[in-house]
C-alpha positions as semicolon CSV with decimal commas, in nm:
position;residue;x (nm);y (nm);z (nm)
1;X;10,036;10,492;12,330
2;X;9,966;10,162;12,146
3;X;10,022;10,218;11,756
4;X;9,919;9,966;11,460
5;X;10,243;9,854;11,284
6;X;9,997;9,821;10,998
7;X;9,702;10,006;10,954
8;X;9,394;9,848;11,137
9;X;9,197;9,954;10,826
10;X;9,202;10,012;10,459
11;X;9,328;10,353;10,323
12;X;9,560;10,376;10,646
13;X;9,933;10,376;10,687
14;X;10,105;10,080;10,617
15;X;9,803;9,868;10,528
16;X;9,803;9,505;10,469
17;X;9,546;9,331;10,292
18;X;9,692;9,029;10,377
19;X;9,640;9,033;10,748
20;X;9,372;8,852;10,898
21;X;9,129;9,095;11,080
22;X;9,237;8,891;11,456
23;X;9,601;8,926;11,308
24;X;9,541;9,340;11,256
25;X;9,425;9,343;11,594
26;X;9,669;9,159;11,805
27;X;9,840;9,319;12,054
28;X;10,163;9,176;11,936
29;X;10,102;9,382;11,604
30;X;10,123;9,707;11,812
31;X;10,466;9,909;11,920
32;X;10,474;10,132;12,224
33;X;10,544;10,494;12,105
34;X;10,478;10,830;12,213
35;X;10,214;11,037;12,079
36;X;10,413;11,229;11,901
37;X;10,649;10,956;11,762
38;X;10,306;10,797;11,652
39;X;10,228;11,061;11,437
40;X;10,532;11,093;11,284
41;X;10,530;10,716;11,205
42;X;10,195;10,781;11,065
43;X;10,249;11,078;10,869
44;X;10,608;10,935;10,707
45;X;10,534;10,554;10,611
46;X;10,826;10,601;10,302
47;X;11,030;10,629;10,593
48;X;10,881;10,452;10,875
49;X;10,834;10,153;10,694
50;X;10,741;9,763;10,808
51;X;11,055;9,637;10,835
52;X;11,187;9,948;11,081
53;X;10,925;9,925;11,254
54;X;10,922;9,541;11,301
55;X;11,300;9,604;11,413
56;X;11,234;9,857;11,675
57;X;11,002;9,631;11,858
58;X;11,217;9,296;11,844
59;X;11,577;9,488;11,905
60;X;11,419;9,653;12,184
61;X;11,464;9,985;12,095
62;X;11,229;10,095;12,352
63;X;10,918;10,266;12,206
64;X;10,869;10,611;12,338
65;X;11,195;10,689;12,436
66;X;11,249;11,020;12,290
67;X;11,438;11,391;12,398
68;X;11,296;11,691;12,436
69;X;11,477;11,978;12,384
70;X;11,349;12,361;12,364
71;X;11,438;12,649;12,165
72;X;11,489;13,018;12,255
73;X;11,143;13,072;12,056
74;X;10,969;12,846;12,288
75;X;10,880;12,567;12,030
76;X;11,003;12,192;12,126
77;X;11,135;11,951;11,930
78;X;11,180;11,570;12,003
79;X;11,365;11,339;11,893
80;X;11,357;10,968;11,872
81;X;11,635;10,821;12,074
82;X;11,802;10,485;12,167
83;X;11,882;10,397;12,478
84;X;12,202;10,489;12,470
85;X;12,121;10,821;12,375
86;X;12,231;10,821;11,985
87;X;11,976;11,005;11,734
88;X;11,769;10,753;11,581
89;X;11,714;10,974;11,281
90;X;12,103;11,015;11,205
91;X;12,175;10,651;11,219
92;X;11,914;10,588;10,975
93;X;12,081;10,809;10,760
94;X;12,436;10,672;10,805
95;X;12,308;10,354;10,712
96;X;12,133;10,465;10,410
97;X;12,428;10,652;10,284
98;X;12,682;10,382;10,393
99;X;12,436;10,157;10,173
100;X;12,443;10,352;9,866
């Protein structure tokens, strides 16, 4: 599904005042993600920022691509991936610690 990099509208995640309605729009403002990836974008912009987001989309991280796994329980959880299969999550968080 198509997701807003910044919010289409006031109030929403990532919003930028600055944007030109046409500019909010654009499809070149969007990123390809999964429906669940889009929510957790959505619901996590501290950590899901702008600047991630801008660098998925131009480092073609592929949008979307994501691993499924299920528990004994029956509940699934997915994960955002790269294409070469690392965790996006954990690299975020090397980075961020080998940063600090």
């Amino acid at each position: 599904m198509a997701a807003h990099i910044t919010a289409a509208w006031a109030g929403g995640p990532r919003y930028d005042p600055d944007l030109l309605p046409e500019e909010r729009t654009n499809p070149s403002h969007g990123i390809w993600l999964c429906q669940n990836c889009a929510k957790l974008i959505d619901n996590d912009i501290v950590r899901f920022g702008i600047e991630l987001l801008l660098k998925w989309k131009y480092t073609q991280l592929a949008p979307g691509v994501h691993r499924s796994t299920k528990s004994a329980d029956g509940s699934v959880a997915t994960e955002a991936v790269r294409p070469n299969g690392n965790n996006l999550e954990e690299e975020e968080i090397k980075k961020k610690t080998e940063n600090a």
